[in-house]
C-alpha positions in Angstrom: 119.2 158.9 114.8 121.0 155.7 115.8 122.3 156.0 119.1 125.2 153.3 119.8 125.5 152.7 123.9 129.3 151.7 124.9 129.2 151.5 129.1 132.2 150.1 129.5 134.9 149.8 127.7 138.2 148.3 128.2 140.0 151.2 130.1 137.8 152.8 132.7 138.0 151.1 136.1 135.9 151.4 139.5 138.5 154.1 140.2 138.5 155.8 137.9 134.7 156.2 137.0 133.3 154.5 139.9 129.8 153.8 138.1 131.4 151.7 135.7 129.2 148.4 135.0 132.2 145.6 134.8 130.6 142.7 136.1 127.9 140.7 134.1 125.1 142.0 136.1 125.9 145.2 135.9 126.2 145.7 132.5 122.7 144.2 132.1 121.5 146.4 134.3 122.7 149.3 132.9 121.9 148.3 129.4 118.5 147.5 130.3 117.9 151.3 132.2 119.7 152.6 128.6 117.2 151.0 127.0 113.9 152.8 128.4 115.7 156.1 128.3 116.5 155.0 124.2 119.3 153.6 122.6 119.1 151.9 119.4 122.1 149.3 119.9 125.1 148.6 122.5 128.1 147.9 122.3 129.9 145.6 124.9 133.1 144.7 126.6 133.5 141.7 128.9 135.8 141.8 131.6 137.4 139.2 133.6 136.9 138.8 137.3 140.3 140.9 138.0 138.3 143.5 136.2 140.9 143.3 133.3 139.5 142.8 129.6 138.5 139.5 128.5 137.7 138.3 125.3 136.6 134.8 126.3 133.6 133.8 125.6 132.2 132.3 129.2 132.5 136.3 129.8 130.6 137.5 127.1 127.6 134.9 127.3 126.0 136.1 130.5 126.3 139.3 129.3 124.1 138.7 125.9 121.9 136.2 128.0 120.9 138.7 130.3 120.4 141.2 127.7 118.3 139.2 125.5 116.2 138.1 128.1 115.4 141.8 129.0 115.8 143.7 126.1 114.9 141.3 122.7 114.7 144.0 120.0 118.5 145.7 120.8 120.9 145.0 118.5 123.8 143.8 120.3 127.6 144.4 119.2 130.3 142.7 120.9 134.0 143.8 120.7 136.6 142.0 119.0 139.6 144.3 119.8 143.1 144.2 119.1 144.2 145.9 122.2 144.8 143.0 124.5 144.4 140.1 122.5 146.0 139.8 118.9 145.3 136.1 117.6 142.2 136.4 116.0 141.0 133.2 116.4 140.7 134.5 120.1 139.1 137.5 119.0 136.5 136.0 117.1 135.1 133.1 120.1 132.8 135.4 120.7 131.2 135.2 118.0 130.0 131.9 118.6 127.2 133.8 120.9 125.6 135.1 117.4 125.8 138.3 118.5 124.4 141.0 115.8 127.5 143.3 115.1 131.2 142.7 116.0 133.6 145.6 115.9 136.5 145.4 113.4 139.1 148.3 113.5 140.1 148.4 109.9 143.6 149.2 110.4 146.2 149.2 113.5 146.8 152.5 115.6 148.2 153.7 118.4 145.7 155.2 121.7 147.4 157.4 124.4 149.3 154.3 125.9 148.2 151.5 124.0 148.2 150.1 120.8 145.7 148.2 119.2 147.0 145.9 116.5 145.3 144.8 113.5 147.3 143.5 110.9 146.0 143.2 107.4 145.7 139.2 107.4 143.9 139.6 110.9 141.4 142.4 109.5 140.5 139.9 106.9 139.8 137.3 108.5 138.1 138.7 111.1 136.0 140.5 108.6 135.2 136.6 107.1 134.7 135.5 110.7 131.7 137.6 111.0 130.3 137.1 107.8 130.5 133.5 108.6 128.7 134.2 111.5 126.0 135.8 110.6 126.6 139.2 111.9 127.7 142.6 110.1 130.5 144.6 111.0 130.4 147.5 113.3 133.7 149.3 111.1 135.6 151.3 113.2 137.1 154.5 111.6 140.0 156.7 113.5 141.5 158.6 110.4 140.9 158.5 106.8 143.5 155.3 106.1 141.2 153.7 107.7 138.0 154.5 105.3 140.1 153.9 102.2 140.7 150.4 103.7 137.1 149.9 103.7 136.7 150.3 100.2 138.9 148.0 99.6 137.5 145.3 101.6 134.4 145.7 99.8 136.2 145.3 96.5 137.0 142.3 97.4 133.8 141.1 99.1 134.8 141.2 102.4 132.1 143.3 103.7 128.9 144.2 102.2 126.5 146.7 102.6 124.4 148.2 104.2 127.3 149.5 106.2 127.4 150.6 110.0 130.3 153.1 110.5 131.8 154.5 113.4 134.2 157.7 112.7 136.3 157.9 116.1 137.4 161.6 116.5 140.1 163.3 119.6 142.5 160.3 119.9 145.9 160.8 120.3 146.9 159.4 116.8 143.5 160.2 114.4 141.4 162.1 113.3 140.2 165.3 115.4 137.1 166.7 115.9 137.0 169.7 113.4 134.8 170.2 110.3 137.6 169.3 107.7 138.7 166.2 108.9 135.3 165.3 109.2 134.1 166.3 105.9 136.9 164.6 104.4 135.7 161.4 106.5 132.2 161.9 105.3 132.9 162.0 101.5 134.7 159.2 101.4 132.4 156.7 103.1 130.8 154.4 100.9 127.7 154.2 99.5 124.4 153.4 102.2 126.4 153.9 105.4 124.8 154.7 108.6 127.2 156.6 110.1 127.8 158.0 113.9 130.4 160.2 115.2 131.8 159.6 118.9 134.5 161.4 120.4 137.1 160.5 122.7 137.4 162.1 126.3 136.3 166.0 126.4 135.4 165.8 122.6 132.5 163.6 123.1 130.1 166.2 123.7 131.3 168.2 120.9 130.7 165.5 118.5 127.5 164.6 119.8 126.6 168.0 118.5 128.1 168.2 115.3 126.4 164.7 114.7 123.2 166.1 115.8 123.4 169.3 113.1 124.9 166.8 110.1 121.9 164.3 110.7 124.2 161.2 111.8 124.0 158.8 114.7 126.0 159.3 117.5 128.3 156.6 120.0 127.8 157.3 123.6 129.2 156.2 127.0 131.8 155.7 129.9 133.9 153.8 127.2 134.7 156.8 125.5 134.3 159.6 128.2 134.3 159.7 132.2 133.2 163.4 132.9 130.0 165.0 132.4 131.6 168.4 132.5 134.5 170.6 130.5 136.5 171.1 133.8 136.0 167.5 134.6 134.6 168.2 138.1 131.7 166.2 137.8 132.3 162.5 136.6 129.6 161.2 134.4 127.5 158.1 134.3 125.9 156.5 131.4 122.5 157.5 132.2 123.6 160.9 132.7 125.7 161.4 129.2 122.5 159.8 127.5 119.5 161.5 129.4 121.6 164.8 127.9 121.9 163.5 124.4 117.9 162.7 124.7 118.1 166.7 126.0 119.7 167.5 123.5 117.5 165.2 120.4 114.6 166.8 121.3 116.1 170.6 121.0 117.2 169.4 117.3 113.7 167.8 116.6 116.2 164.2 116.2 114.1 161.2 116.3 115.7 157.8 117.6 115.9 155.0 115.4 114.7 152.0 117.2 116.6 149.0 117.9 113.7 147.0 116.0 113.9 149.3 112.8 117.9 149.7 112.6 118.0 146.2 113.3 115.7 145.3 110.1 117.7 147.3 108.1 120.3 144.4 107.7 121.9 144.7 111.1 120.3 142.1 112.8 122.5 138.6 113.1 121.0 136.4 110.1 120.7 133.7 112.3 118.1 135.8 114.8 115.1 134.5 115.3 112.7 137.5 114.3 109.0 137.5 115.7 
């Protein structure tokens, strides 16, 4: 079971979900504490030092520095989101760090009260931005648009397998959490695709458990959801939401797939230097 870590996000603020890890030292902290409870890989979000998203690189590398020095094996995504930033030669400078996934969003949609844009030029050369990099794409998948357009990047050699997919369910404007839409999901993913589920706000725990009876990987943090309970009485922390999952893994007899075996399936950056 891959088990993707996402602590922070570009929404959730002190606030808001006051164990949020937004400066560089707290992420790595947090990763690194993920780490020996079990994640496979993480997926980050810089921010800048108003706490605001950043996608500049001088915010990212401290982030991977710290992580690699603690945790060598994890297979490290880094965002390249449309949400705040829509040139994607911005998006990509990140990717200068060699990090082993970058997130591309394979179409443009609308969250609660935000868009994220991602025009079809952008998704394209984004896609040949991480190629050129090294890395593999961590494909981001909100409704079933979104899958067809995969399909067609491959057609055209944009992306190759093996494939990493995340199917976002419980936003605003995508797909929901119910077995239709995700079996119509499901189907149409390509051939060898490792694919998790993560759900947005109170459908988080719900598609932990769905993913957990259709053997798939799951996504899991503050990023996605800031409550630990139904009634939102209780806010979560990432350790918290992940010690449950582990809970919850063992009940299912769910094994986690390492960071060192998903990583030598094809997701670690070519450019890594493997020992």
């Amino acid at each position: 079971m891959v088990v993707n870590f996402t602590p922070t996000g570009m929404v959730p603020t002190k606030q808001t979900a006051p164990s949020v890890p937004l400066q560089a030292h707290e992420i790595v902290e947090q990763v690194h504490e993920a780490q020996e409870v079990g994640i496979t890989m993480v997926h980050l979000h810089a921010r800048n030092a108003d706490a605001t998203p950043s996608s500049k690189v001088e915010d990212y590398a401290p982030i991977l520095e710290g992580i690699r020095a603690h945790c060598p094996d994890l297979v490290i995504c880094t965002s390249l989101s449309g949400r705040n930033v829509v040139d994607p030669v911005l998006r990509s400078e990140v990717l200068s760090l060699k990090p082993d996934l970058a997130s591309l969003t394979l179409s443009s949609l609308n969250f609660f009260s935000q868009a994220s844009l991602n025009a079809p030029d952008t998704i394209r050369q984004l896609a040949a931005n991480i190629r050129e990099a090294g890395a593999k794409p961590e494909l981001e998948v909100f409704d079933l648009g979104m899958m067809n357009y995969l399909h067609y990047l491959q057609r055209k050699g944009l992306v190759e397998a093996p494939f990493y997919i995340n199917i976002l369910l419980g936003n605003i404007a995508g797909a929901q959490l119910n077995p239709s839409s995700v079996g119509a999901l499901l189907q149409d993913a390509p051939e060898n695709s490792y694919i998790a589920l993560a759900g947005i706000g109170q459908t988080q725990f719900d598609s932990h458990m769905m993913a957990l009876s259709l053997n798939l990987g799951v996504r899991i943090g503050l990023e996605d959801n800031t409550w630990f309970d139904r009634d939102r009485n209780r806010p979560a922390t990432n350790l918290t939401l992940l010690k449950r999952l582990h809970a919850l893994m063992e009940l299912s007899e769910r094994k986690l797939c390492t960071a060192k075996e998903f990583g030598e399936m094809g997701f670690y950056n070519s450019h890594r230097n493997l020992k």
